[in-house]
N, C-alpha and C positions, 0 to 999 in steps of 0.2 A: 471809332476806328483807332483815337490814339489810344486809348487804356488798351484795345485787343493788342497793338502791336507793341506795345509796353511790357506787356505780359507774355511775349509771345517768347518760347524757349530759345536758348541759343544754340546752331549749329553744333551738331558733335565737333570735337579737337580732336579726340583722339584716333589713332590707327586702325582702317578697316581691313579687313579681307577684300580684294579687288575683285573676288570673287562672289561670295554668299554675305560679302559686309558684317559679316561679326565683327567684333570688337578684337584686333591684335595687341599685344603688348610690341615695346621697344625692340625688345630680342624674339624677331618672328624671320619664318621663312619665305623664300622666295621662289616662283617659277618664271621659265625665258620662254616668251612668247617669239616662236620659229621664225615666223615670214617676217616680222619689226624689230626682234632682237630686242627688247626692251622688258625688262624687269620688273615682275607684278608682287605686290606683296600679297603675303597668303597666309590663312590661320591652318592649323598641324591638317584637317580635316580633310582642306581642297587638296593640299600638299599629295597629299597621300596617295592622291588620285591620279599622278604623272609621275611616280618614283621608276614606271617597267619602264629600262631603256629600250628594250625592244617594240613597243608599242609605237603605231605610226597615229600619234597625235601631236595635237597645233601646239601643246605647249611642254614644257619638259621639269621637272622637278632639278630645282638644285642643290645638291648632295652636300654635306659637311667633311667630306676630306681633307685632309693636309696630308702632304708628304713631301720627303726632301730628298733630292741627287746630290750625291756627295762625287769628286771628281769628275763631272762633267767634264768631259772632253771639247767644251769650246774655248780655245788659245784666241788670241786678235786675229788672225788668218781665218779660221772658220767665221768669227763672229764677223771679219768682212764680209764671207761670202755670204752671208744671211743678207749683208745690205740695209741691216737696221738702221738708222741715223743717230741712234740716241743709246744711253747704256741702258735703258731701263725699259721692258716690253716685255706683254703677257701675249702668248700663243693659244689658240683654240681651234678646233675644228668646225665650222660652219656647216651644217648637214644641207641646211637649203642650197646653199651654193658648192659642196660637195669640194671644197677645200679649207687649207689651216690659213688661217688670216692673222697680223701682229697686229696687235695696238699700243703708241705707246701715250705716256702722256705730255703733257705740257698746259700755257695758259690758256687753250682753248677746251679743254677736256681731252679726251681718248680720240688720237688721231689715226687712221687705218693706214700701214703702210702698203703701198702700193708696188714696192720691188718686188720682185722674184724671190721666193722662198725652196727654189728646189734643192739649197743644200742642208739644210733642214732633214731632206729623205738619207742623206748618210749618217746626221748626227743620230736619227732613230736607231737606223742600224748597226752603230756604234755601241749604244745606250737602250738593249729593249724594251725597257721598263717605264721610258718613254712613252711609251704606246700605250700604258694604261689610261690615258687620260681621258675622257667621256666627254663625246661632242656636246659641243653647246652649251653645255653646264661645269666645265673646268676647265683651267687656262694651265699653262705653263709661265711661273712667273720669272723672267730671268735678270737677275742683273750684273751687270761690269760694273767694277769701283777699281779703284789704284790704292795700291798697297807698299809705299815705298816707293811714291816716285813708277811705279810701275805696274802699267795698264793690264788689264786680263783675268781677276780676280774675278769668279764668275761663280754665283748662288742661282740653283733655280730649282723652284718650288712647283708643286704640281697645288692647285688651293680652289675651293670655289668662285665662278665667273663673278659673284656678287663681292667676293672680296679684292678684287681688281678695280673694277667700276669704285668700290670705296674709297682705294688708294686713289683712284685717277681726280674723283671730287675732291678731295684734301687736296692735292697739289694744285687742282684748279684755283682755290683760294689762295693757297698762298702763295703760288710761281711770281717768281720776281726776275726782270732780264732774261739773258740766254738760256742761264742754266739753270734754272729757278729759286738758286740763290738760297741760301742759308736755312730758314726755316724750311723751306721745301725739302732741304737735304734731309734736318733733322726727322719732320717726320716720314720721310724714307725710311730713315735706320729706325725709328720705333715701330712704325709699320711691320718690317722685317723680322724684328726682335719678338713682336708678336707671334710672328708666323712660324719662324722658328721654334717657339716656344710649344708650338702645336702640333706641330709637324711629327711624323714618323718617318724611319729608313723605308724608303721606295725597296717594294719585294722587287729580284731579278725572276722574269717570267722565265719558264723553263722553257725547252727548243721549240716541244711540241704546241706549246700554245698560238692560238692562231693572235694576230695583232690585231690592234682596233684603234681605231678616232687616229690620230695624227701620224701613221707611219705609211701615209700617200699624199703627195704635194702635188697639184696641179700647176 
């Protein structure tokens, strides 16, 4: 019995599909399991098989979009009414629960805000192109930084849910005190610079397009 277990192979390390268990590499894709919200890794194969948004299944493919809003129209007065606590929070549409929910982060991971989001329904309508964003599987990432002594400087990215959850793990490590303190900042702005770096100019939908995923707040 000690030679068999001597001999006996070691546990795979490496990355499986959560699915069919092949073998993933590092840079693999992800689907959002609806009812738990929680993120499966997946080889191209499973992927494939939850890409139709219009399908009513349990799990939903996560798309590689980037794109970026250039003059967003949120000064400190809207971004009050939003009611965020914090400058940094990604927006998504929940389809199970049938509204857009914020999270932002801090040292406990991605915390859900719980305020009222219905000025949210003007900034859409301000900004249509807003509305592109695909429930469940893309956030709106937004952030307020000061630029001069002066609050209101305001980026926000439309980007996959998996690349938020990313951002929020990184901060979890290194948040320090209130505000997360130095390295935390840092990699904010590299985080960003990445995304940036990826991103495309968000199309303006034309009149007649109908809207979708985040231009109704409950």
């Amino acid at each position: 019995m000690l030679r068999l277990s001597r001999n006996r192979p070691a546990p795979p390390t490496e990355e499986r599909c959560e699915m069919c268990a092949v073998p993933v590499g590092a840079e693999h894709q992800h689907v959002v399991a609806l009812e738990n919200r929680t993120l499966m890794c997946c080889c191209r194969a499973c992927w494939l098989l939850f890409t139709d948004d219009g399908a009513r299944l349990r799990y939903r493919a996560v798309p590689d979009r980037y794109l970026s809003f250039d003059q967003l129209p949120l000064d400190a007065r809207a971004w009050d009414e939003l009611e965020i606590p914090v400058g940094l929070a990604f927006l998504f549409r929940n389809s199970v629960q049938e509204r857009v929910v914020a999270f932002y982060p801090g040292p406990a991971g991605a915390t859900e805000s719980e305020l009222p989001l219905a000025a949210w329904t003007a900034l859409v309508q301000a900004r249509p192109e807003l509305a592109t964003v695909r429930p469940d599987v893309e956030a709106l990432l937004v952030r307020r930084t000061e630029c001069g002594g002066r609050a209101g400087v305001t980026s926000c990215h439309l980007v996959p849910i998996d690349a938020c959850y990313e951002l929020v793990g990184r901060l979890r490590t290194l948040w320090r005190g209130f505000d997360g303190g130095q390295e935390a900042h840092a990699a904010m702005d590299a985080f960003f610079e990445q995304v940036g770096a990826r991103s495309r100019p968000a199309d303006v939908p034309s009149a007649t397009a109908s809207p979708t995923a985040v231009d109704d707040v409950s």
